[in-house]
Residue, then its C-alpha position, 0 to 999 in steps of 0.5 A: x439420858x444421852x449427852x452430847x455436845x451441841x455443834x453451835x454453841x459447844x456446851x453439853x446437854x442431854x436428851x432422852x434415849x426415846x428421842x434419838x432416831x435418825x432425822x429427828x429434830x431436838x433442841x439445845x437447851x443451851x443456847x436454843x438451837x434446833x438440832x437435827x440427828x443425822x447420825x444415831x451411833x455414835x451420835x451426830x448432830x447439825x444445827x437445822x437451817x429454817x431460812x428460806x433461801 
Protein backbone atom coordinates (compact mmCIF):
# COMPACT_ATOMS: atom_id res chain seq x y z
CA UNK A 1 0.00 0.00 0.00
CA UNK A 2 0.95 3.76 -0.83
CA UNK A 3 0.02 6.70 1.37
CA UNK A 4 -0.66 9.76 0.34
CA UNK A 5 -2.34 12.99 1.18
CA UNK A 6 -5.49 13.79 -0.70
CA UNK A 7 -5.14 17.54 -2.32
CA UNK A 8 -9.05 18.09 -1.51
CA UNK A 9 -9.81 17.03 1.47
CA UNK A 10 -5.88 17.05 3.22
CA UNK A 11 -6.45 13.28 5.03
CA UNK A 12 -4.37 10.22 4.31
CA UNK A 13 -5.27 7.33 2.46
CA UNK A 14 -3.97 4.56 0.63
CA UNK A 15 -4.13 2.70 -2.33
CA UNK A 16 -2.49 -0.41 -3.78
CA UNK A 17 0.84 -0.38 -5.41
CA UNK A 18 -0.68 -1.97 -8.72
CA UNK A 19 -2.86 1.19 -8.79
CA UNK A 20 -0.21 3.63 -9.30
CA UNK A 21 0.65 4.51 -12.83
CA UNK A 22 0.50 7.62 -14.70
CA UNK A 23 -2.90 8.81 -15.70
CA UNK A 24 -4.72 6.60 -13.56
CA UNK A 25 -7.72 7.85 -11.87
CA UNK A 26 -8.24 6.79 -8.01
CA UNK A 27 -10.64 7.72 -5.45
CA UNK A 28 -10.16 9.22 -1.82
CA UNK A 29 -11.72 7.09 0.51
CA UNK A 30 -12.22 10.03 2.60
CA UNK A 31 -13.95 12.51 1.29
CA UNK A 32 -14.88 10.69 -2.34
CA UNK A 33 -13.16 12.71 -4.65
CA UNK A 34 -11.70 11.32 -7.81
CA UNK A 35 -7.94 11.66 -8.23
CA UNK A 36 -5.80 11.64 -11.03
CA UNK A 37 -1.96 10.63 -10.53
CA UNK A 38 -0.28 12.94 -12.82
CA UNK A 39 3.00 12.04 -11.47
CA UNK A 40 4.41 8.36 -9.98
CA UNK A 41 7.79 9.33 -8.20
CA UNK A 42 7.18 10.81 -6.11
CA UNK A 43 3.51 10.57 -6.13
CA UNK A 44 1.44 13.52 -7.21
CA UNK A 45 -2.21 13.82 -7.34
CA UNK A 46 -5.07 16.32 -8.62
CA UNK A 47 -8.60 16.36 -7.95
CA UNK A 48 -10.11 15.14 -11.74
CA UNK A 49 -12.88 18.16 -12.88
CA UNK A 50 -16.14 15.92 -14.41
CA UNK A 51 -17.80 19.32 -15.10
CA UNK A 52 -18.58 20.03 -18.68
CA UNK A 53 -17.83 23.73 -19.22
Amino acid sequence: MIEFKCPVCGQMTSIHEESVSLGAEVLCRECGAILLIDKVEPLVLTELDLTDD
